[in-house]
C-alpha positions as CSV (number, residue, x, y, z in Angstrom):
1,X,9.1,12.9,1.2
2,X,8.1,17.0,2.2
3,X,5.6,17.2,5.2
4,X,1.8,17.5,4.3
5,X,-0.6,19.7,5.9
6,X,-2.7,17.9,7.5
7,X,-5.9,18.5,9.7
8,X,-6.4,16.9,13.1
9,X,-10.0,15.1,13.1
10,X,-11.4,13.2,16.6
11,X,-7.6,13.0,17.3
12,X,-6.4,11.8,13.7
13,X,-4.4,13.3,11.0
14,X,-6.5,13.7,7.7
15,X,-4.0,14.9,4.9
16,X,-4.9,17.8,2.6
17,X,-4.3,16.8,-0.2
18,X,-5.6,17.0,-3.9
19,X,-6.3,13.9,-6.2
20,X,-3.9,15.5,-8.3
21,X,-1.2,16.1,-5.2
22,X,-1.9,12.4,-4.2
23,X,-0.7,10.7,-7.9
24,X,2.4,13.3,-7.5
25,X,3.1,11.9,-3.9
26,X,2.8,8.5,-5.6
27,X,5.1,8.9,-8.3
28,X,7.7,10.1,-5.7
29,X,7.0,7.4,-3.4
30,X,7.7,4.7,-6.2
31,X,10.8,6.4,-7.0
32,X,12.5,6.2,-3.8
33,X,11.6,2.2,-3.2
34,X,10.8,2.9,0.7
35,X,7.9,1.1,1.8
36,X,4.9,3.5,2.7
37,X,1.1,3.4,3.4
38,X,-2.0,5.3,2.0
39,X,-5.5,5.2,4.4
40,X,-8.5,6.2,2.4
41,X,-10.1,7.7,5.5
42,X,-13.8,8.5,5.8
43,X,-16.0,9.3,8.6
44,X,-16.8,5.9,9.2
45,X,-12.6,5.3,9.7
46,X,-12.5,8.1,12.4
47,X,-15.3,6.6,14.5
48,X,-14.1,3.1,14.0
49,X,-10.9,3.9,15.0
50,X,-12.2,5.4,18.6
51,X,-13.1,2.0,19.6
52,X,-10.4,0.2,18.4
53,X,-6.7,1.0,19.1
54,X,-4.7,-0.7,16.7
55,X,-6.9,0.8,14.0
56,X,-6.2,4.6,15.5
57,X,-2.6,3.0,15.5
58,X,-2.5,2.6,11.7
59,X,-4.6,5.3,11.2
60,X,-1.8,7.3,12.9
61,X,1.2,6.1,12.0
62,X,0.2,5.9,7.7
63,X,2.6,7.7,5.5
64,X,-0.5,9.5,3.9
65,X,-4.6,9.4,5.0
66,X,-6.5,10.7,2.6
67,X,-10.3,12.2,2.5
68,X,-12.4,9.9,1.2
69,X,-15.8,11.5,2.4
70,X,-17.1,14.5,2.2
71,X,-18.2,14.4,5.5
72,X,-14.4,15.1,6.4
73,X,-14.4,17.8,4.5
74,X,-17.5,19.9,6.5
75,X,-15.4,18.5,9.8
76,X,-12.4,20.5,8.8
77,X,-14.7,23.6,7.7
78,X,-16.1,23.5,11.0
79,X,-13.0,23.3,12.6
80,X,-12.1,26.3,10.6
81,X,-9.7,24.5,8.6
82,X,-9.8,23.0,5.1
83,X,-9.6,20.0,3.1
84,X,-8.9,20.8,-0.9
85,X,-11.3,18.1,-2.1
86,X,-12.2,14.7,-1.5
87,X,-9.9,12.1,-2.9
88,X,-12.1,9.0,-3.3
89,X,-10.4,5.4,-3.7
90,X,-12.9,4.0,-6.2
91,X,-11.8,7.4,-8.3
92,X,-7.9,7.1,-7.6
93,X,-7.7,3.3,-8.3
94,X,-8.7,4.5,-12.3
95,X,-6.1,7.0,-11.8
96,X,-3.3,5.3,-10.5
97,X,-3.7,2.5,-13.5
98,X,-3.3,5.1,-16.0
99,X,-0.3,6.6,-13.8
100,X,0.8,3.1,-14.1
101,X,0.7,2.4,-17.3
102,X,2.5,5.7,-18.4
103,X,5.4,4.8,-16.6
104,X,5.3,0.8,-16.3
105,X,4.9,0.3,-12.9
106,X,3.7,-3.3,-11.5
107,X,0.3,-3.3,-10.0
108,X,-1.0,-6.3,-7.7
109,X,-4.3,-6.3,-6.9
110,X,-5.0,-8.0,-3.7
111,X,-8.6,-9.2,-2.0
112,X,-12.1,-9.1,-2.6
113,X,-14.5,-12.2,-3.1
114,X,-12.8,-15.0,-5.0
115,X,-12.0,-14.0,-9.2
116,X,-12.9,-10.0,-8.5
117,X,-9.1,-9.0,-8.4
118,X,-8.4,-11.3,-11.4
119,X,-11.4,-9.2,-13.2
120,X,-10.6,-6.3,-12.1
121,X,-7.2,-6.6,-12.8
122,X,-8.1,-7.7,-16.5
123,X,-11.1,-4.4,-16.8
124,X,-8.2,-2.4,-15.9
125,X,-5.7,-3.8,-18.6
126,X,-8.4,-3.9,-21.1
127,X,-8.4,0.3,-20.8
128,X,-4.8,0.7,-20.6
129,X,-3.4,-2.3,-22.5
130,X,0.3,-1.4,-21.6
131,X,-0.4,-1.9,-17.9
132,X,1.3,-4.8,-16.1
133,X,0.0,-6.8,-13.6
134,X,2.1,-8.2,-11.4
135,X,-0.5,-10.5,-9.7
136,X,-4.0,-10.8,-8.6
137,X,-5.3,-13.2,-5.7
138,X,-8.0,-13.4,-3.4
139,X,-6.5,-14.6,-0.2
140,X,-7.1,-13.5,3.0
141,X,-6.4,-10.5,5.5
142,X,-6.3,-13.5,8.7
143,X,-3.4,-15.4,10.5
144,X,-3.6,-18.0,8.3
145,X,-1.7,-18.7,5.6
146,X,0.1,-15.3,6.1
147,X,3.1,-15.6,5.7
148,X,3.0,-17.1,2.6
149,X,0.9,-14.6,0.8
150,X,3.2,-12.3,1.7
151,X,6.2,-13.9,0.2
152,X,3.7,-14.5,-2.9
153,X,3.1,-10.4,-3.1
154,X,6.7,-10.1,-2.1
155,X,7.9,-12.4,-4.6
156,X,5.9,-10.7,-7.3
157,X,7.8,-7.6,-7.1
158,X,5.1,-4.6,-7.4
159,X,5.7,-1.4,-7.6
160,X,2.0,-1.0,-6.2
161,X,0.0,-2.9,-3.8
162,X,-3.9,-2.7,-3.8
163,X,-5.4,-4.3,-0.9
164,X,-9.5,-4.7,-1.2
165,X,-10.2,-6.4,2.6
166,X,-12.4,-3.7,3.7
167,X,-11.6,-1.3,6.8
168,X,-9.8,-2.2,8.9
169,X,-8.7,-5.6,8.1
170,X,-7.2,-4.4,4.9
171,X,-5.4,-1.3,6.8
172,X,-4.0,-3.7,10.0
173,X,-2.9,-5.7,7.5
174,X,-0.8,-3.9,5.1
175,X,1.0,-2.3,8.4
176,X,1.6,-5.7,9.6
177,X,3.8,-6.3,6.5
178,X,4.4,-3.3,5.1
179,X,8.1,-4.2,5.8
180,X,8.4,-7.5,5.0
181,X,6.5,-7.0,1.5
182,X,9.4,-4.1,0.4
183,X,6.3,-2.6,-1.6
184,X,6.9,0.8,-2.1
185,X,3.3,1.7,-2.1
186,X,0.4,-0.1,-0.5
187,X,-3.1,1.4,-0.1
188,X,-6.2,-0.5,1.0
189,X,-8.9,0.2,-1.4
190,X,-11.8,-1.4,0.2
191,X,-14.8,-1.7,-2.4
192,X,-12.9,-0.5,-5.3
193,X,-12.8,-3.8,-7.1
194,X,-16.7,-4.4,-7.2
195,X,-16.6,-1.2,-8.7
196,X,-14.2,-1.7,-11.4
197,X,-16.1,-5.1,-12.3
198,X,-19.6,-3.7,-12.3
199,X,-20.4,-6.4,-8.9
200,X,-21.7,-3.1,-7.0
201,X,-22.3,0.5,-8.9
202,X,-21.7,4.1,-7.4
203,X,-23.8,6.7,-6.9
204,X,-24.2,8.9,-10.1
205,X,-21.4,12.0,-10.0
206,X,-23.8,14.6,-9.7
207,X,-25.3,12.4,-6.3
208,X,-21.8,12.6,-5.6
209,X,-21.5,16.1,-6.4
210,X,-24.1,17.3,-4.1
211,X,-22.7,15.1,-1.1
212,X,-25.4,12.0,-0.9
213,X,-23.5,9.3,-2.2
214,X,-24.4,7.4,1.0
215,X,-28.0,8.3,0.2
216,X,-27.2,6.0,-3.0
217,X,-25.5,3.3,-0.7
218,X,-28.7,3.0,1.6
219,X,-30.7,2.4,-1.5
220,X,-28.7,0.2,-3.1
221,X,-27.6,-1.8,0.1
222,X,-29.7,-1.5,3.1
223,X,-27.7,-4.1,5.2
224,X,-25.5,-1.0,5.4
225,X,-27.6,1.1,6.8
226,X,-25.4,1.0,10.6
227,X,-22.6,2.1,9.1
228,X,-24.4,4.8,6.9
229,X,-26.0,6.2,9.6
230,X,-22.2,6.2,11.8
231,X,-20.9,8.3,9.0
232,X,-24.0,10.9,8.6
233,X,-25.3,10.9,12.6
234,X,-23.2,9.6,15.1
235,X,-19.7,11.3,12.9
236,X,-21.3,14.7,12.7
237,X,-22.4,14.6,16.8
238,X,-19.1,13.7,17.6
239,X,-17.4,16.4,15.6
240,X,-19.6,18.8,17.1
241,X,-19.0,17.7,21.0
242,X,-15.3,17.6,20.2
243,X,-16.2,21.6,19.2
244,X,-14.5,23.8,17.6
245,X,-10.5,24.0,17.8
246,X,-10.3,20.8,19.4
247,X,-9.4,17.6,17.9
């Protein structure tokens, strides 16, 4: 696979990358069978991963991170750099379905609250009827019972792995067993699944468009207003402390 650019963020690589750069990557990726790993990276990812190593490990050492969150994109402006455009998981799991379908690729769709993957699997099919789903399950991103849901992924033979655990679980995870699963593509997709099956909604695009999707979130889910306010305050002070030029 050809190098990325890439801009250093609080000490991590953020790729830049276009949605339409990242389904290109993927087609490649699928093609040459070697296991690899996609971060959807947002602010709150970044400050996460300062307080926990083997998080800024994974974060690290992923085949591609991308943007998910506009406030990386103003970091890397600040920084004098750029990112091309955000490249949002709930938008590239829609994406990558259709990609999928085009060329018949096996999706497996991993995580989320008990029957979500199932449905989400089956909202995806419904659009692109040609799709095939390797598997869906629940399960769980902890020690027990791991091994044998990865020989159940493993044994279902996808082309794609989504993994909807949530950050970092889902992450730690999939580098735990990126190897052993022989996937050629996993990504952890966190929330992506609710979205798909209507169990939580996103922000209209033009809320999106003007950069207050979390505005949405707070409203919509106030028990998230910690991590809202890590991505909008505490992200922002960091990147400016770190200053301009430096990681």
């Amino acid at each position: 696979m050809p190098a990325l650019p890439s801009v250093t963020l609080l000490g991590l690589p953020v790729h830049a990358i276009t949605m339409a750069e990242t389904l290109a990557w993927i087609e490649a990726a699928v093609t040459q069978r070697v296991p690899r790993q996609i971060c959807t990276a947002n602010p709150e990812f970044l400050m996460a991963a300062r307080r926990d190593p083997e998080f800024h490990r994974v974060l690290a050492g992923a085949d591609l991170v991308l943007p998910d969150g506009v406030g990386l994109l103003w970091a890397a402006r600040y920084h004098g750099r750029r990112l091309p455009e955000r490249v949002a998981g709930s938008d590239l799991i829609y994406r990558l379905a259709e990609l999928a379908d085009r060329h018949g690729w096996r999706l497996y769709f991993l995580g989320a609250a008990e029957g979500v993957a199932p449905a989400a699997a089956a909202a995806l099919q419904a659009r692109w009827p040609g799709l095939v789903i390797a598997g869906a399950f629940a399960g769980s991103p902890g020690p027990a019972g791991e091994d044998a849901l990865v020989e159940r992924v493993r044994a279902a033979r996808p082309d794609v792995l989504l993994v909807a655990y949530g950050a970092p679980a889902q992450d730690k995870w999939i580098a735990r067993h990126k190897d052993r699963l022989g996937v050629p593509v996993s990504l952890g997709v966190g929330g992506a699944f609710d979205f798909v099956v209507g169990v939580a909604q996103r922000a209209p695009r033009w809320v999106q468009r003007l950069g207050l999707e979390w505005l949405h979130r707070l409203w919509r889910q106030p028990w998230r207003a910690g991590r809202i306010l890590t991505a909008v305050v505490a992200f922002p002070l960091a990147v400016l402390r770190a200053g301009r030029g430096q990681d």
